[in-house]
ZAMARGU-4260 file (C-alpha; in steps of 0.2 Angstrom, whole numbers, plus 5000, padded with zeros to 4 digits):
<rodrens>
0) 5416/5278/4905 | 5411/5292/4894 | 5394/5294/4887 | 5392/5294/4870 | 5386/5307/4860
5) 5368/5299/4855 | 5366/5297/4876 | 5372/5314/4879 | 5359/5321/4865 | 5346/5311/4873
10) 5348/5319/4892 | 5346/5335/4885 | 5331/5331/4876 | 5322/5323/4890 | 5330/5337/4901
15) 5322/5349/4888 | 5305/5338/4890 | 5304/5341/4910 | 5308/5357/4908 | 5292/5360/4896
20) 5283/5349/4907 | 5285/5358/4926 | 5284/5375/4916 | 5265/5370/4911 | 5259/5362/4926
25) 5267/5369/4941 | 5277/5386/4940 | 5286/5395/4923 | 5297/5408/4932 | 5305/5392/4943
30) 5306/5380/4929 | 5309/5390/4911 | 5313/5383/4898 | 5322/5397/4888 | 5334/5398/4903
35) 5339/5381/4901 | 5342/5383/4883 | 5351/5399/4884 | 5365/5388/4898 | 5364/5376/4882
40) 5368/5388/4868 | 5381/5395/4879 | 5389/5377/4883 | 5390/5373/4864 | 5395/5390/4859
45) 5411/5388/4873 | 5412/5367/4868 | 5412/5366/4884 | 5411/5348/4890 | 5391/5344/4888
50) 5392/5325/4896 | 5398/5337/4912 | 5384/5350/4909 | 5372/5338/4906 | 5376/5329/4923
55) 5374/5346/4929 | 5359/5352/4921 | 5351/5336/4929 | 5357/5339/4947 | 5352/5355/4948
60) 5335/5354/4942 | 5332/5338/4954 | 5337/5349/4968 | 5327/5364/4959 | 5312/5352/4961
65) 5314/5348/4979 | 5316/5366/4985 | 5299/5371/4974 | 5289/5356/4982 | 5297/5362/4999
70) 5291/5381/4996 | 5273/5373/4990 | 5270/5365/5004 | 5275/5376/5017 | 5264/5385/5006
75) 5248/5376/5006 | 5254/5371/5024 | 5253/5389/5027 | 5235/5393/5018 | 5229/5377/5027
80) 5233/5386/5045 | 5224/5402/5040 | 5210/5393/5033 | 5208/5384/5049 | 5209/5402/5060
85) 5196/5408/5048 | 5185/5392/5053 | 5187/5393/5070 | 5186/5412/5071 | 5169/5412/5064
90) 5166/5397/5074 | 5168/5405/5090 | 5158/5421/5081 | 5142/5413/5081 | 5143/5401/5096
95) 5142/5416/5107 | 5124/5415/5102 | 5112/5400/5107 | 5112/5383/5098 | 5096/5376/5093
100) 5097/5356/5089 | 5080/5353/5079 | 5086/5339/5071 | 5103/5326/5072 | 5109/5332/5054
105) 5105/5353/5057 | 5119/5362/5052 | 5129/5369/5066 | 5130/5388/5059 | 5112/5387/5056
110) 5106/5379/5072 | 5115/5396/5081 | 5110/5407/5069 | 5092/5401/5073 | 5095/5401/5090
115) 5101/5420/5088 | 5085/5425/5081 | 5074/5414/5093 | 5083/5423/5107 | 5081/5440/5099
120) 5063/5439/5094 | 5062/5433/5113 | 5067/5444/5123 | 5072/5460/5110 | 5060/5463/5098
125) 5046/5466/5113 | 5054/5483/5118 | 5047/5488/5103 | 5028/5488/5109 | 5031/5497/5123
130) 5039/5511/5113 | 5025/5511/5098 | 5015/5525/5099 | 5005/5527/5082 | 4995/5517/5070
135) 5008/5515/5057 | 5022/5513/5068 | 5013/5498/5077 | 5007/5491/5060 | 5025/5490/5052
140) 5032/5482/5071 | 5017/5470/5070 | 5021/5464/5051 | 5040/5464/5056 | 5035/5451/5071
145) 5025/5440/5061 | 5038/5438/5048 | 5054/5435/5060 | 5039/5423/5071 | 5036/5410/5057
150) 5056/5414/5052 | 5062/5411/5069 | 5051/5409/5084 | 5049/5394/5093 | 5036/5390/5105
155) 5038/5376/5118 | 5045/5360/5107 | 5038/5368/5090 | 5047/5375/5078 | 5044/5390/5065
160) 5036/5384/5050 | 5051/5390/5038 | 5064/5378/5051 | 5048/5364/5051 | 5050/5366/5031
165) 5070/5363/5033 | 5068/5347/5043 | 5056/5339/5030 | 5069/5342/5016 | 5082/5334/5029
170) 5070/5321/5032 | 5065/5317/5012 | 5073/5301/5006 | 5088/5304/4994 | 5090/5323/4997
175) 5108/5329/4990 | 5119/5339/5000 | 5119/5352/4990 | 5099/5356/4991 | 5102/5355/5010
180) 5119/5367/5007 | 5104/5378/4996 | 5091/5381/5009 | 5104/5383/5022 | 5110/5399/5015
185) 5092/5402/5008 | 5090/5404/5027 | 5105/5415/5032 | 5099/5426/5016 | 5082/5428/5020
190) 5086/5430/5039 | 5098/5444/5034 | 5086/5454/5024 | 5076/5454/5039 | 5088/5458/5050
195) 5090/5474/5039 | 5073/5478/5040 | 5076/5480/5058 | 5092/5492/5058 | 5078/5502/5043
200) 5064/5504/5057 | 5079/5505/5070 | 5086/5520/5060 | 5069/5528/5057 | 5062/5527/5074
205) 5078/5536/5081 | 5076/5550/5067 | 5058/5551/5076 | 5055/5567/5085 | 5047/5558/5100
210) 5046/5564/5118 | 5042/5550/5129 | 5058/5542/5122 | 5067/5552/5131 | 5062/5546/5148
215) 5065/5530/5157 | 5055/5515/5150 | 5038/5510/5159 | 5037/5491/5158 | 5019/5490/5166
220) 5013/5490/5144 | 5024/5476/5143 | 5009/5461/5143 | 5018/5445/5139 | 5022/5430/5152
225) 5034/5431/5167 | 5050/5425/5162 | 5051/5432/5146 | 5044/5451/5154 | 5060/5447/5168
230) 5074/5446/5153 | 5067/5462/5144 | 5066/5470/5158 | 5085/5465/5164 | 5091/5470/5144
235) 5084/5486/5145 | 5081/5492/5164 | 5086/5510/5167 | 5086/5515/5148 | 5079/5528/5140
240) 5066/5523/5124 | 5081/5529/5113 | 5095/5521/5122 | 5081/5505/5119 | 5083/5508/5101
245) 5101/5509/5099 | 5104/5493/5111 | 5090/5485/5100 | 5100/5489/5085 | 5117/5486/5093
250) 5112/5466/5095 | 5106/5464/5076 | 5120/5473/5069 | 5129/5460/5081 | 5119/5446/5074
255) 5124/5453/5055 | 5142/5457/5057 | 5144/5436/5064 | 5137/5429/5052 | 5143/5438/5037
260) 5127/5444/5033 | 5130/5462/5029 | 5128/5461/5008 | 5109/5454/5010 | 5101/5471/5012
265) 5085/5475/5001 | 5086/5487/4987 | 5074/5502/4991
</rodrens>
């Protein structure tokens, strides 16, 4: 049976209305609506048979419809994928560093990146008393250590005060995520500024003009306890004081690049 003139007009106004309607919310240049009223004009202005382009129009947008959400989702399925490289990428970034658990809810980027420094204020950061050969060269490595030391150095089962200070707030009744999310990256941040300090006294140390550094390093002024003297001397045995430097600045340029820290550098 044929429709009638009143059912044909009212297809095409709620063709018109979907139309209108996936334009807004989804894409214009797949679903326009002056298109569809162009092939509209054009129908009426050739009297062609509208109940047979109404049909159509219908058809075609149903199956319009299903090729758009077939292209969105291999879309999304697409930007899902990368997302998840990009995850696991940074992932297996900073596991290459050690993983210090200080408590069951410490978050896992944080936990390596405090493990990175722990390790680097361990069994790096020492080279540089054996290199220091003035007053205000010792004094700037000696405030340098006291910062990273309450930032990142753990003694035996305790932990730096500014990690302590991170476990009372994970600890504190009714803490939201997003305070936790806060000094998280309040962390990262102020761990990368330091981390730039050093590449700063790295960088100025190797502009020095200094003699001994071209030698061998003598580990006999290296005063600190057995294990700890044993992996300084295996990460920079045979090297010169400048090749010290360089490896020195080499592992927290490392520490930077993994973590994505390189935008947190103090403005001189």
């Amino acid at each position: 049976m044929a429709l009638k003139k009143e059912e044909i007009d009212e297809l095409i106004k709620k063709l018109r209305a979907k139309y209108t309607e996936y334009s807004q919310k989804h894409n214009k240049k797949w679903f326009d609506p002056s298109s569809f009223e162009e092939r509209l004009s054009m129908a009426i202005k050739n009297k062609m048979n509208l109940e047979g382009f109404i049909l159509a129009e219908i058809s075609n947008f149903e199956k319009l419809k299903e090729k758009y959400e077939k292209k969105k989702k291999e879309k999304e399925n697409s930007f899902s994928k990368e997302v998840e490289k990009i995850i696991e990428e940074n992932n297996a970034r900073i596991k290459k560093y050690p993983e210090i658990i200080f408590h069951h809810n410490c978050d896992i980027e944080l936990s390596h990146f405090y493990g990175s420094l722990n390790e680097f204020i361990s069994y790096y950061f020492p080279i540089f008393w054996i290199l220091a050969t003035d007053n205000q060269l010792k004094n700037t490595i000696n405030i340098l250590e006291e910062q990273l030391s309450s930032f990142a150095l753990k003694k035996g089962d305790k932990h730096p005060r500014r990690i302590e200070d991170h476990i009372l707030l994970l600890k504190r009744p009714g803490v939201r995520p997003i305070e936790i999310e806060k000094d998280k990256n309040d962390y990262l941040k102020e761990g990368g500024f330091l981390l730039h300090d050093i590449i700063d006294l790295c960088d100025s140390m190797i502009e020095m003009k200094n003699e001994e550094w071209n030698y061998p390093i003598q580990f006999r002024k290296l005063f600190i306890e057995e294990e700890r003297r044993k992996k300084i001397t295996d990460n920079f045995k045979a090297m010169t004081g400048y090749g010290a430097i360089l490896k020195v600045k080499e592992q927290v340029s490392s520490i930077i690049e993994d973590f994505r820290l390189k935008a947190f550098k103090r403005n001189n």
